[in-house]
C-alpha positions in Angstrom: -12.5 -21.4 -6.9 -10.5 -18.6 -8.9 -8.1 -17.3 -7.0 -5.8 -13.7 -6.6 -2.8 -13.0 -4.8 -2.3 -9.9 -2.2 1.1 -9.4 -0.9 2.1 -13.2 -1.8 -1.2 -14.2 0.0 -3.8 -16.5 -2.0 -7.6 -14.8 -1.8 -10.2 -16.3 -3.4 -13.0 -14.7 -5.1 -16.6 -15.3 -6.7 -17.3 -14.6 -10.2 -18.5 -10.6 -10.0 -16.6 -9.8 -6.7 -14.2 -6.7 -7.0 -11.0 -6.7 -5.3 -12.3 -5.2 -2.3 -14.8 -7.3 -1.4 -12.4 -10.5 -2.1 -10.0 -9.2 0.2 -12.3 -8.4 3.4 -13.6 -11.7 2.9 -10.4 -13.0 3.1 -9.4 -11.2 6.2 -7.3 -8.5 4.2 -7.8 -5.1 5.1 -7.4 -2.5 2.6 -7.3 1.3 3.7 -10.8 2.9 2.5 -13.1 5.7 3.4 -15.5 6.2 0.4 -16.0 2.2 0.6 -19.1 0.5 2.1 -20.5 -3.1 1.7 -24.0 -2.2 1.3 -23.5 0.6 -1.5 -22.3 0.4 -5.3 -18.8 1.4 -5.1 -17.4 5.1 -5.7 -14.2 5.2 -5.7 -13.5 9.1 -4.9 -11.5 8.8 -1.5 -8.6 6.7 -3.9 -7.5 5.2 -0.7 -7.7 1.5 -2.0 -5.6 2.1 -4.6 -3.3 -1.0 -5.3 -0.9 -2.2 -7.7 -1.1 -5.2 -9.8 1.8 -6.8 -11.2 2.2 -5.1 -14.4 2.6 -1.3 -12.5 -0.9 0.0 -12.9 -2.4 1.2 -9.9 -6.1 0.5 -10.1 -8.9 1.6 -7.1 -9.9 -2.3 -5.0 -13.2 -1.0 -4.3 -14.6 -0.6 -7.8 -11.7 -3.2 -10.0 -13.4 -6.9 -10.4 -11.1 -9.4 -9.5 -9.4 -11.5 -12.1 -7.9 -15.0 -12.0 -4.5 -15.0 -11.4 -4.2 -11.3 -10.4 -1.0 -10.5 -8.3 -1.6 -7.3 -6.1 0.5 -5.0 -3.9 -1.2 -3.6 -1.2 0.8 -3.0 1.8 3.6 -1.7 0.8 5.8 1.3 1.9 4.9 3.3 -1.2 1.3 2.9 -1.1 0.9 3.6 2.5 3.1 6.5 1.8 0.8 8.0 -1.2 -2.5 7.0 1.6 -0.5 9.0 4.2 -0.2 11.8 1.7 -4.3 11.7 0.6 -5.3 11.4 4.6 -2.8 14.1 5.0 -4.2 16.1 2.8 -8.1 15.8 3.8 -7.1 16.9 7.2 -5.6 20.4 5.8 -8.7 20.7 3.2 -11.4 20.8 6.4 -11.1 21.7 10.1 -10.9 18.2 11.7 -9.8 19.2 14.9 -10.0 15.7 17.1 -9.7 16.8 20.1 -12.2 18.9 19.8 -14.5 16.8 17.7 -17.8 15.0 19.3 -16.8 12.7 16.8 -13.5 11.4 18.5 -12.2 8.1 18.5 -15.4 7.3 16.5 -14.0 8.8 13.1 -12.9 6.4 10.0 -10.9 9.5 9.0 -9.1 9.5 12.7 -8.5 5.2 12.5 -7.2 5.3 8.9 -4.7 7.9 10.5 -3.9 5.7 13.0 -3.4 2.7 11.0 -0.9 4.8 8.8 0.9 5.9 11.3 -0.1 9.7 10.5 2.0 11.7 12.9 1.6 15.3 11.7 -0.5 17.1 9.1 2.5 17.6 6.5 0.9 20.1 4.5 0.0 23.3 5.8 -3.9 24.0 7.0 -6.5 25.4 4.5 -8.5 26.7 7.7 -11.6 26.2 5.3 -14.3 28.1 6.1 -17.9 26.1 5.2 -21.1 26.4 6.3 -22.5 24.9 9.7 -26.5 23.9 9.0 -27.5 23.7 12.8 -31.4 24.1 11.5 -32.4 20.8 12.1 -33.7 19.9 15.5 -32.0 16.5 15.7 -29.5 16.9 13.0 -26.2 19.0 13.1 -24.4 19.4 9.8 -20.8 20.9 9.5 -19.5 21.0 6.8 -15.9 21.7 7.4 -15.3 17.9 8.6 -17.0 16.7 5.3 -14.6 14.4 3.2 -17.0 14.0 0.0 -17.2 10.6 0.0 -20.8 10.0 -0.9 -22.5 7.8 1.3 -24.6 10.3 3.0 -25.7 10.3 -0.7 -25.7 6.9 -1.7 -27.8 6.3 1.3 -30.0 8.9 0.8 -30.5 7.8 -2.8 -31.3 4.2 -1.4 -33.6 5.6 0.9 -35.8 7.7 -1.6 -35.1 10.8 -0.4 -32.2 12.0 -2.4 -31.8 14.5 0.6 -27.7 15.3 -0.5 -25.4 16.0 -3.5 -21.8 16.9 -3.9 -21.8 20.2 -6.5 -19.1 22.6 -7.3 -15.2 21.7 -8.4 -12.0 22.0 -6.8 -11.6 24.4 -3.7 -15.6 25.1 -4.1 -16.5 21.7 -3.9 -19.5 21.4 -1.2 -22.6 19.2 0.2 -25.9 20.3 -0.6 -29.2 19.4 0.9 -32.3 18.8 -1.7 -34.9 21.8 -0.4 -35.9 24.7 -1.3 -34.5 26.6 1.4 -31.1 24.5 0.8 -31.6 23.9 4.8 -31.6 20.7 7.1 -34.9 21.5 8.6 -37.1 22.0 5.3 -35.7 18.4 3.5 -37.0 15.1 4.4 -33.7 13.9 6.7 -35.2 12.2 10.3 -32.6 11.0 12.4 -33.5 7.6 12.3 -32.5 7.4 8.5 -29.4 5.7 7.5 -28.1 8.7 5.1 -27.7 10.5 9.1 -25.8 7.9 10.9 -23.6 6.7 7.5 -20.9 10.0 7.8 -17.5 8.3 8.1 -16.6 11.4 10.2 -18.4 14.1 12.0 -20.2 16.3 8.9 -23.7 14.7 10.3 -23.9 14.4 13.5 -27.2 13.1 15.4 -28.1 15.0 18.0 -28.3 13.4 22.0 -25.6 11.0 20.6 -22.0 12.4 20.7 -20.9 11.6 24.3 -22.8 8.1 24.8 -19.6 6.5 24.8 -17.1 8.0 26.8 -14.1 9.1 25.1 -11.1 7.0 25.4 -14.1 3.9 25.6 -14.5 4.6 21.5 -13.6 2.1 18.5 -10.7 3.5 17.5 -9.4 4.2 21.1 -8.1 1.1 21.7 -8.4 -1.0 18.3 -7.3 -0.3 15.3 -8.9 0.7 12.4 -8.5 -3.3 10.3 -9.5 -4.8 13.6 -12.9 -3.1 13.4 -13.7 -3.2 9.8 -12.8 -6.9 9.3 -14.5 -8.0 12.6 -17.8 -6.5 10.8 -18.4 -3.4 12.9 -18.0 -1.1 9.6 -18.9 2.8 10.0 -22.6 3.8 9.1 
């Protein structure tokens, strides 16, 4: 079987598989948000970036893997630069955890953890997006949205194409396919994956948040490579 290196360690890989998928099936976790094993991979959150050999930093999720590849991953300088990115999504939206139903549950909140994220660095945006509480079993907020697409992708897989990313830069925004632009006029039921996919707590199912006590959540007491190589991935 072809073969790559990350940090020194051999990780095979089948003809097709990207540097991602290689990796996790090799027990090697690399840092993602945007990233899911059941959608086509976006690369917009830029936490899996990596370096090969040669200096060029190229995204694991959506790179194929190629024999003989030699790949940094965890090194001070790329955990640095995720720091940095996670850093700066916390600034860009109002993810306040402690006061998040979403606590200890949140793949924004583990990758923080896992990198050792101690303070916010940059100063806060204090964002101000719209809150769609229309829905009866649906709350969406979108100051803790992080734009990384799945609540699209899995709409899109679902045939409903209930959500889009539109506008640039500092008007960037989710948008819900209906007339209204509201949560209670599209075709969203809580049961469908594009509710429960949200990585942190944009979409929030309603009856949900306080099921599992806090302090009893995933990230509580394991971190964030623990739970996404042992298969219990977000969504």
């Amino acid at each position: 079987m072809a073969h790559i290196t990350i940090d020194g360690q051999i990780v095979p890989f089948e003809a097709g598989q990207t540097v991602m998928e290689a990796a996790m099936a090799a027990g090697v976790y690399i840092p993602h948000l945007c990233h899911h094993p059941d959608f086509t991979p976006h690369g917009s959150c830029r936490q899996c970036t990596v370096t090969l050999k040669n200096g060029w930093n190229i995204t694991a999720c959506t790179a194929r893997a190629a024999e003989g590849q030699e790949i940094s991953n965890n090194t001070e300088e790329l955990n640095l630069v995720r720091k940095r990115l996670t850093q700066m999504l916390f600034v860009e939206g109002n993810h306040f955890c402690p006061a998040c139903e979403k606590t200890g549950n949140c793949q924004l909140q583990g990758v923080a953890y896992h990198l050792n994220m101690m303070s916010n660095h940059y100063p806060q945006f204090y964002a101000l997006r719209d809150v769609d509480a229309t829905h009866p079993d649906i709350l969406l907020d979108r100051n803790r949205c992080i734009f990384c697409n799945l609540c699209v992708r899995a709409s899109h897989a679902e045939g409903k194409d209930v959500f889009a990313i539109a506008g640039r830069g500092i008007n960037k925004h989710l948008v819900v396919n209906s007339e209204s632009g509201k949560l209670i006029d599209s075709e969203l039921t809580a049961d469908d994956r594009a509710a429960n996919i949200c990585p942190t707590g944009a979409l929030l199912v309603r009856g949900k948040a306080f099921q599992a006590p806090i302090g009893q959540r995933l990230y509580d007491h394991h971190d964030i490579d623990e739970i996404t190589l042992g298969g219990r991935h977000g969504g």
